[in-house]
C-alpha positions as CSV (number, residue, x, y, z in Angstrom):
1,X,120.0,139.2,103.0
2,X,122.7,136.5,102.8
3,X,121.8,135.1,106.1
4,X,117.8,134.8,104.9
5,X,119.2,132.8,101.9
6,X,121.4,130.8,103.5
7,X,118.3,129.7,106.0
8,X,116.0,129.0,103.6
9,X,118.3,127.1,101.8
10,X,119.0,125.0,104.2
11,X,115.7,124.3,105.5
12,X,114.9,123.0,101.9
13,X,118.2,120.9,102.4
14,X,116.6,119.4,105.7
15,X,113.2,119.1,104.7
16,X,114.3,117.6,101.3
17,X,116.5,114.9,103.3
18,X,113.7,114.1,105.4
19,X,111.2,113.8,103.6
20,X,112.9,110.9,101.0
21,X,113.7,108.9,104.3
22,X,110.0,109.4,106.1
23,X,108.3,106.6,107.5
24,X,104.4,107.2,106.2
25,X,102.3,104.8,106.7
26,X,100.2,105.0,103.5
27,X,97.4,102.3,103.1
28,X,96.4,102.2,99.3
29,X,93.4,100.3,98.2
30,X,93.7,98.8,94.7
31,X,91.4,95.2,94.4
32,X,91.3,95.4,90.5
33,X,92.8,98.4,88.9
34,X,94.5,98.0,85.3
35,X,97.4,100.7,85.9
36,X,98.3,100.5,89.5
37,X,98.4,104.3,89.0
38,X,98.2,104.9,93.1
39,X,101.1,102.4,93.6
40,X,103.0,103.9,91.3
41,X,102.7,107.6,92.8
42,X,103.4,106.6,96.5
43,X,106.7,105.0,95.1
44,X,107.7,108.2,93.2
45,X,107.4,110.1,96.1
46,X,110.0,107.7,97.7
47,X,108.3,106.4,100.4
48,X,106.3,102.9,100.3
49,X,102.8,101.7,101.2
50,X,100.5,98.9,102.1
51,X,98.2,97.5,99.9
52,X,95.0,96.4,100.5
53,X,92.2,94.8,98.8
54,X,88.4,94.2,99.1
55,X,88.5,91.4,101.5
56,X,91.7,93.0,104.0
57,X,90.5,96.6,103.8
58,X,88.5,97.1,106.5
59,X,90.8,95.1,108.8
60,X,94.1,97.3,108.1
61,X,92.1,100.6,108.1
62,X,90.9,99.8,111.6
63,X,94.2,97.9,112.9
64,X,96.7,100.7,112.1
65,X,97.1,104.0,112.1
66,X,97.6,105.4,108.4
67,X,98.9,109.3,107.6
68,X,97.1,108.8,104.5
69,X,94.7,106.4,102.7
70,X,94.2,106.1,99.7
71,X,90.9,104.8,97.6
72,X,91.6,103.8,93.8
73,X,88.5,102.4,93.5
74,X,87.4,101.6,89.6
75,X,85.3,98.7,90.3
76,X,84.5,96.8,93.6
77,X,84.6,98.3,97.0
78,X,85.5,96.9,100.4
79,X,83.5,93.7,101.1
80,X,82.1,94.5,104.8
81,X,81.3,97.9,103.3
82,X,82.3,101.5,103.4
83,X,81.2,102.7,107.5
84,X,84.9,102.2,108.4
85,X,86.2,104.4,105.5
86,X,83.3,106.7,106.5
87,X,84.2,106.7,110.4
88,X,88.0,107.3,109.5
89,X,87.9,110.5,107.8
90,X,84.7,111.9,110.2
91,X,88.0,111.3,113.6
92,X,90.0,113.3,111.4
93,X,91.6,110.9,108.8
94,X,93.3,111.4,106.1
95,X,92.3,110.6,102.5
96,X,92.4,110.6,98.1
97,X,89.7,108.9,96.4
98,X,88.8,108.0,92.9
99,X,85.4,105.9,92.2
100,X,82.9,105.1,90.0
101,X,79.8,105.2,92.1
102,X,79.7,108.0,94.8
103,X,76.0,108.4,93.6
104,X,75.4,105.0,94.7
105,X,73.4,104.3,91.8
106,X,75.2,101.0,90.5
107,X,74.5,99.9,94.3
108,X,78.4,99.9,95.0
109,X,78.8,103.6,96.7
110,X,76.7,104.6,99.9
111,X,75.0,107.4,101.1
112,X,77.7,108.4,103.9
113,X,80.7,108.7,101.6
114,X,79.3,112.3,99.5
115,X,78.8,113.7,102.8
116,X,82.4,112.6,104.4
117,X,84.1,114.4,101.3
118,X,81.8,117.5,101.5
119,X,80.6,117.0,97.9
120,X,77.2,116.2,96.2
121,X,76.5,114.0,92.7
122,X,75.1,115.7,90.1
123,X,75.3,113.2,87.1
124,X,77.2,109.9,86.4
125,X,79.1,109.6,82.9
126,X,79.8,107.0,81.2
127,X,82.9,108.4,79.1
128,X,86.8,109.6,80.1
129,X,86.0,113.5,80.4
130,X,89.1,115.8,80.3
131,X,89.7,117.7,83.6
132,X,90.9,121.1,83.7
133,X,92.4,123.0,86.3
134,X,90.3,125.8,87.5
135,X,93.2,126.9,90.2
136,X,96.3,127.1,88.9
137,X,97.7,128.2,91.5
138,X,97.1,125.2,94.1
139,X,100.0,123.0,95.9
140,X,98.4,120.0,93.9
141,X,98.8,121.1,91.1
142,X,102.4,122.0,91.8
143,X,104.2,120.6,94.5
144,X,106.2,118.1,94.0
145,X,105.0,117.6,90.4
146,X,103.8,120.3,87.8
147,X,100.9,118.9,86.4
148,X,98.8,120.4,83.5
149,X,95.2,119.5,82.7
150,X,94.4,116.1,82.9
151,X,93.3,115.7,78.5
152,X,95.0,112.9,77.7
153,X,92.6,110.4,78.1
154,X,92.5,106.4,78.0
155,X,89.3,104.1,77.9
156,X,90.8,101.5,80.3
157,X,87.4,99.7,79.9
158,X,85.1,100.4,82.8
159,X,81.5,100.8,82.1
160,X,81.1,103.8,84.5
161,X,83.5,106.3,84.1
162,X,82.8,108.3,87.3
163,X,80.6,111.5,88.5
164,X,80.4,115.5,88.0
165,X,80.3,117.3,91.2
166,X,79.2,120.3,93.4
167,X,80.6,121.5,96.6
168,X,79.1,120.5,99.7
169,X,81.6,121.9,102.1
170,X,84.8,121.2,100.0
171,X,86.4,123.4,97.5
172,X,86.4,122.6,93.8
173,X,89.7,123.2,92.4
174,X,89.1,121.7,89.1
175,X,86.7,120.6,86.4
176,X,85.1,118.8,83.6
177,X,84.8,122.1,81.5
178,X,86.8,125.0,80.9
179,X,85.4,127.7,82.9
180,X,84.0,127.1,85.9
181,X,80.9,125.3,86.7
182,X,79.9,124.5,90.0
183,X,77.6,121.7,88.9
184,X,80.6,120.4,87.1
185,X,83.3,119.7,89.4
186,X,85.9,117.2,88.9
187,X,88.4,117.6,92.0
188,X,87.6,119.1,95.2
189,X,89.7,119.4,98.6
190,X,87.5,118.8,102.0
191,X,88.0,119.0,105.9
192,X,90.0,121.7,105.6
193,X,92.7,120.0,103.5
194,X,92.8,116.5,105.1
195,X,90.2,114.8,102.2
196,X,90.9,115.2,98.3
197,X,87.7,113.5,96.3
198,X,88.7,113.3,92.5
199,X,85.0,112.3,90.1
200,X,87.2,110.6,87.5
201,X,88.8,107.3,87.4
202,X,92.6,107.2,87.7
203,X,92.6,104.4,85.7
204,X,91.0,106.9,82.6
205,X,94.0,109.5,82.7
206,X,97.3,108.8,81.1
207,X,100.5,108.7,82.3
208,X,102.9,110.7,83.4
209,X,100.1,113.8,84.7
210,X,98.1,110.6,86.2
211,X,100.7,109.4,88.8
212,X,102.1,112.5,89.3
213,X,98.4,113.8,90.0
214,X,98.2,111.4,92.7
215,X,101.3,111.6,94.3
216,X,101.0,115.0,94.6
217,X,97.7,114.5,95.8
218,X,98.9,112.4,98.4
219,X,102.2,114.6,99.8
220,X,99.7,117.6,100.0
221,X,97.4,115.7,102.3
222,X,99.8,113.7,104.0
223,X,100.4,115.8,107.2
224,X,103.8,117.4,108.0
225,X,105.7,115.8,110.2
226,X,106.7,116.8,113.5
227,X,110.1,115.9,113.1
228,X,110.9,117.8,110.1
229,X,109.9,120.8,111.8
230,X,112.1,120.1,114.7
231,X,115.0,119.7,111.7
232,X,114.1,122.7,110.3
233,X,114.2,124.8,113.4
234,X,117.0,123.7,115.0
235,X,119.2,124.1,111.4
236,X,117.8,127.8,111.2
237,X,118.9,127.9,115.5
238,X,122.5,126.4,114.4
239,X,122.7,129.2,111.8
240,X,122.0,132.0,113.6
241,X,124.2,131.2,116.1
242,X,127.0,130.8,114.3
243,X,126.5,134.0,112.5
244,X,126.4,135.8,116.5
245,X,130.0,134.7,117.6
Protein backbone atom coordinates (compact mmCIF):
# COMPACT_ATOMS: atom_id res chain seq x y z
CA UNK A 1 0.00 0.00 0.00
CA UNK A 2 3.00 2.27 0.65
CA UNK A 3 4.43 1.67 -2.65
CA UNK A 4 0.87 2.72 -4.45
CA UNK A 5 1.12 5.98 -2.42
CA UNK A 6 4.39 6.66 -2.95
CA UNK A 7 3.64 6.29 -7.02
CA UNK A 8 0.84 8.30 -7.08
CA UNK A 9 2.52 10.84 -5.25
CA UNK A 10 5.05 11.17 -7.32
CA UNK A 11 3.32 11.23 -10.46
CA UNK A 12 1.30 14.28 -9.11
CA UNK A 13 4.96 15.64 -8.34
CA UNK A 14 5.97 15.10 -12.12
CA UNK A 15 2.84 16.04 -13.61
CA UNK A 16 2.58 19.12 -11.39
CA UNK A 17 6.29 20.16 -12.41
CA UNK A 18 5.42 19.84 -15.97
CA UNK A 19 2.66 21.15 -16.38
CA UNK A 20 3.81 24.95 -14.75
CA UNK A 21 6.78 24.73 -17.28
CA UNK A 22 4.64 23.45 -20.62
CA UNK A 23 4.96 25.07 -23.76
CA UNK A 24 1.09 25.44 -25.04
CA UNK A 25 0.53 27.25 -27.62
CA UNK A 26 -2.80 28.92 -26.78
CA UNK A 27 -4.26 31.55 -29.33
CA UNK A 28 -6.79 33.73 -27.44
CA UNK A 29 -9.07 36.09 -29.36
CA UNK A 30 -9.97 39.30 -27.42
CA UNK A 31 -10.58 42.47 -30.15
CA UNK A 32 -12.76 44.47 -27.51
CA UNK A 33 -13.45 42.84 -24.28
CA UNK A 34 -13.77 45.10 -20.97
CA UNK A 35 -12.16 42.41 -18.55
CA UNK A 36 -9.62 40.50 -20.47
CA UNK A 37 -11.11 37.67 -18.45
CA UNK A 38 -9.52 34.84 -21.09
CA UNK A 39 -6.03 36.53 -20.62
CA UNK A 40 -6.26 36.47 -17.33
CA UNK A 41 -7.11 32.64 -17.02
CA UNK A 42 -4.35 31.43 -19.43
CA UNK A 43 -1.83 33.34 -17.15
CA UNK A 44 -3.13 31.68 -13.90
CA UNK A 45 -2.69 28.49 -15.24
CA UNK A 46 1.07 29.51 -15.66
CA UNK A 47 1.53 29.21 -19.07
CA UNK A 48 1.23 32.26 -21.76
CA UNK A 49 -0.64 32.92 -24.96
CA UNK A 50 -1.05 34.77 -28.15
CA UNK A 51 -3.44 37.30 -28.70
CA UNK A 52 -5.25 38.04 -31.55
CA UNK A 53 -7.72 40.37 -32.78
CA UNK A 54 -10.28 40.82 -35.51
CA UNK A 55 -7.98 41.85 -38.22
CA UNK A 56 -4.83 38.96 -37.33
CA UNK A 57 -7.18 36.11 -36.44
CA UNK A 58 -7.59 34.34 -39.23
CA UNK A 59 -3.91 34.65 -40.18
CA UNK A 60 -2.51 33.12 -36.81
CA UNK A 61 -5.26 30.39 -36.71
CA UNK A 62 -4.14 29.17 -40.08
CA UNK A 63 -0.28 29.89 -39.69
CA UNK A 64 0.31 27.93 -36.41
CA UNK A 65 -0.60 25.17 -34.82
CA UNK A 66 -2.54 26.06 -31.42
CA UNK A 67 -3.30 23.20 -28.50
CA UNK A 68 -6.11 25.36 -27.76
CA UNK A 69 -8.05 28.49 -28.99
CA UNK A 70 -9.85 30.37 -27.46
CA UNK A 71 -12.99 32.74 -28.56
CA UNK A 72 -13.96 35.63 -26.07
CA UNK A 73 -15.98 37.08 -28.34
CA UNK A 74 -18.52 40.01 -26.74
CA UNK A 75 -18.73 42.08 -29.72
CA UNK A 76 -17.09 41.90 -33.20
CA UNK A 77 -15.84 38.78 -34.84
CA UNK A 78 -12.96 37.96 -37.10
CA UNK A 79 -12.92 40.32 -40.12
CA UNK A 80 -12.50 37.68 -43.15
CA UNK A 81 -15.19 35.72 -41.19
CA UNK A 82 -15.66 32.67 -39.20
CA UNK A 83 -14.87 29.46 -42.06
CA UNK A 84 -11.41 29.19 -40.64
CA UNK A 85 -12.62 28.93 -36.94
CA UNK A 86 -15.22 26.53 -38.51
CA UNK A 87 -12.52 24.36 -40.56
CA UNK A 88 -10.26 24.21 -37.30
CA UNK A 89 -12.33 22.49 -34.97
CA UNK A 90 -14.20 20.11 -37.90
CA UNK A 91 -9.69 18.55 -38.43
CA UNK A 92 -9.96 18.07 -34.87
CA UNK A 93 -9.06 21.39 -33.14
CA UNK A 94 -9.26 22.52 -30.05
CA UNK A 95 -11.56 25.16 -28.60
CA UNK A 96 -13.65 27.54 -25.61
CA UNK A 97 -16.07 30.05 -26.82
CA UNK A 98 -18.15 32.74 -25.42
CA UNK A 99 -20.41 35.06 -27.93
CA UNK A 100 -23.10 36.96 -28.32
CA UNK A 101 -24.64 35.89 -31.60
CA UNK A 102 -24.37 32.07 -32.34
CA UNK A 103 -28.00 32.61 -33.64
CA UNK A 104 -26.71 34.78 -36.12
CA UNK A 105 -29.39 37.09 -35.71
CA UNK A 106 -27.44 40.48 -35.19
CA UNK A 107 -25.69 39.33 -38.58
CA UNK A 108 -22.26 38.78 -36.67
CA UNK A 109 -22.50 34.75 -36.00
CA UNK A 110 -22.88 32.21 -38.98
CA UNK A 111 -24.68 29.29 -39.66
CA UNK A 112 -21.52 26.78 -39.51
CA UNK A 113 -20.40 27.68 -35.92
CA UNK A 114 -23.91 25.97 -33.95
CA UNK A 115 -23.21 22.95 -35.83
CA UNK A 116 -19.20 22.82 -35.14
CA UNK A 117 -20.01 23.01 -31.34
CA UNK A 118 -22.89 20.34 -31.57
CA UNK A 119 -25.41 22.80 -30.12
CA UNK A 120 -28.66 24.56 -31.41
CA UNK A 121 -30.09 28.34 -30.40
CA UNK A 122 -33.11 28.45 -28.77
CA UNK A 123 -33.53 32.17 -27.69
CA UNK A 124 -31.24 35.24 -27.43
CA UNK A 125 -31.27 37.34 -24.06
CA UNK A 126 -30.61 40.37 -23.57
CA UNK A 127 -29.78 40.32 -19.69
CA UNK A 128 -26.67 38.57 -17.49
CA UNK A 129 -28.58 35.18 -16.55
CA UNK A 130 -27.07 33.25 -13.58
CA UNK A 131 -25.56 29.84 -14.62
CA UNK A 132 -25.88 26.82 -12.59
CA UNK A 133 -24.03 23.83 -12.59
CA UNK A 134 -26.16 20.90 -13.45
CA UNK A 135 -22.92 18.43 -13.04
CA UNK A 136 -21.24 18.83 -10.26
CA UNK A 137 -19.22 16.42 -10.63
CA UNK A 138 -17.37 17.47 -13.99
CA UNK A 139 -13.35 18.14 -14.33
CA UNK A 140 -14.48 21.90 -15.21
CA UNK A 141 -15.97 22.46 -12.58
CA UNK A 142 -13.16 21.22 -10.49
CA UNK A 143 -9.88 20.78 -11.79
CA UNK A 144 -7.57 23.06 -11.28
CA UNK A 145 -10.14 25.50 -9.79
CA UNK A 146 -13.40 24.82 -7.66
CA UNK A 147 -15.83 26.79 -9.04
CA UNK A 148 -19.44 27.27 -7.82
CA UNK A 149 -22.44 28.60 -9.89
CA UNK A 150 -21.71 31.32 -11.93
CA UNK A 151 -24.56 34.16 -9.78
CA UNK A 152 -22.64 36.90 -9.42
CA UNK A 153 -23.41 38.83 -12.19
CA UNK A 154 -22.02 42.21 -13.88
CA UNK A 155 -23.76 44.30 -16.79
CA UNK A 156 -20.39 45.04 -18.47
CA UNK A 157 -22.59 46.90 -21.06
CA UNK A 158 -23.30 44.85 -24.12
CA UNK A 159 -26.65 45.00 -25.70
CA UNK A 160 -26.84 41.17 -26.32
CA UNK A 161 -26.07 39.28 -23.56
CA UNK A 162 -25.75 35.81 -25.30
CA UNK A 163 -28.00 32.64 -26.08
CA UNK A 164 -29.95 29.63 -24.23
CA UNK A 165 -29.04 26.34 -25.64
CA UNK A 166 -29.92 22.61 -26.61
CA UNK A 167 -27.75 19.80 -27.35
CA UNK A 168 -26.96 18.96 -30.73
CA UNK A 169 -24.26 16.38 -30.26
CA UNK A 170 -22.61 18.07 -27.16
CA UNK A 171 -23.35 17.53 -23.63
CA UNK A 172 -24.89 20.28 -21.42
CA UNK A 173 -23.23 20.37 -18.26
CA UNK A 174 -24.79 23.49 -16.96
CA UNK A 175 -27.67 25.94 -17.14
CA UNK A 176 -29.62 29.10 -17.06
CA UNK A 177 -32.12 27.47 -14.42
CA UNK A 178 -31.86 25.31 -11.58
CA UNK A 179 -32.99 22.07 -12.61
CA UNK A 180 -32.45 20.94 -15.76
CA UNK A 181 -33.78 22.12 -19.00
CA UNK A 182 -32.61 21.01 -22.06
CA UNK A 183 -33.96 24.05 -23.97
CA UNK A 184 -31.97 25.98 -21.51
CA UNK A 185 -28.52 25.14 -21.65
CA UNK A 186 -25.73 27.46 -20.76
CA UNK A 187 -22.42 25.33 -21.11
CA UNK A 188 -21.98 22.35 -23.07
CA UNK A 189 -18.75 20.14 -23.92
CA UNK A 190 -18.61 18.82 -27.81
CA UNK A 191 -16.30 16.43 -30.05
CA UNK A 192 -15.89 14.32 -27.53
CA UNK A 193 -14.21 16.78 -25.11
CA UNK A 194 -12.07 18.85 -27.60
CA UNK A 195 -14.86 21.94 -28.00
CA UNK A 196 -16.43 23.73 -24.79
CA UNK A 197 -19.32 26.39 -26.08
CA UNK A 198 -20.38 28.59 -23.03
CA UNK A 199 -24.12 30.93 -24.13
CA UNK A 200 -23.03 33.64 -21.69
CA UNK A 201 -20.57 36.35 -22.04
CA UNK A 202 -17.46 36.14 -19.98
CA UNK A 203 -17.39 39.61 -19.74
CA UNK A 204 -21.08 39.36 -17.62
CA UNK A 205 -19.60 37.00 -14.78
CA UNK A 206 -17.57 38.28 -11.97
CA UNK A 207 -14.44 37.56 -10.82
CA UNK A 208 -12.69 35.20 -9.27
CA UNK A 209 -15.43 32.07 -10.56
CA UNK A 210 -15.10 33.96 -14.11
CA UNK A 211 -11.30 33.41 -14.81
CA UNK A 212 -11.17 30.51 -12.96
CA UNK A 213 -14.15 29.17 -15.11
CA UNK A 214 -12.08 29.69 -18.16
CA UNK A 215 -8.91 28.49 -17.11
CA UNK A 216 -10.26 25.54 -16.18
CA UNK A 217 -12.11 25.37 -19.20
CA UNK A 218 -9.05 25.67 -21.11
CA UNK A 219 -6.56 22.97 -19.09
CA UNK A 220 -9.53 20.43 -19.51
CA UNK A 221 -9.57 20.83 -23.19
CA UNK A 222 -6.05 21.48 -23.68
CA UNK A 223 -4.69 17.93 -24.62
CA UNK A 224 -2.22 16.03 -22.41
CA UNK A 225 0.85 16.06 -23.35
CA UNK A 226 2.97 13.39 -24.55
CA UNK A 227 5.74 14.26 -22.55
CA UNK A 228 4.20 14.20 -19.27
CA UNK A 229 3.17 10.84 -19.74
CA UNK A 230 6.58 9.76 -20.69
CA UNK A 231 7.56 11.65 -16.99
CA UNK A 232 5.07 9.94 -15.38
CA UNK A 233 5.89 6.50 -16.51
CA UNK A 234 9.31 6.39 -16.32
CA UNK A 235 9.04 7.95 -12.34
CA UNK A 236 6.50 5.08 -11.62
CA UNK A 237 9.45 2.56 -13.74
CA UNK A 238 12.30 4.26 -11.33
CA UNK A 239 10.12 3.36 -8.41
CA UNK A 240 9.43 0.02 -8.84
CA UNK A 241 12.77 -0.75 -9.48
CA UNK A 242 14.19 0.49 -6.72
CA UNK A 243 11.75 -1.19 -4.52
CA UNK A 244 12.98 -4.85 -6.42
CA UNK A 245 16.81 -4.72 -5.46
Amino acid sequence: MKRIMMIGVLVLMVGQAYAATSPYDILVYDDNTNFHRSQAAVASLGWTCTVANAGSFNTLLTSGSWDCVVMDCPNYGPTEGWAPFINYIAGGGRAVMSFWDLDNDGGGGDPGLPPAFGVAVTQTFWDPQPVYRWDYTNPIFNVPNYVMDLTGLNDSGWIDNGDELAPAGAVPVAGFSMMQDMSRCAILIGNSGRTIYNGFLFDDINDPMATALIANEIYNVTPEPATLCLLGAGAVGMLLRKRRK
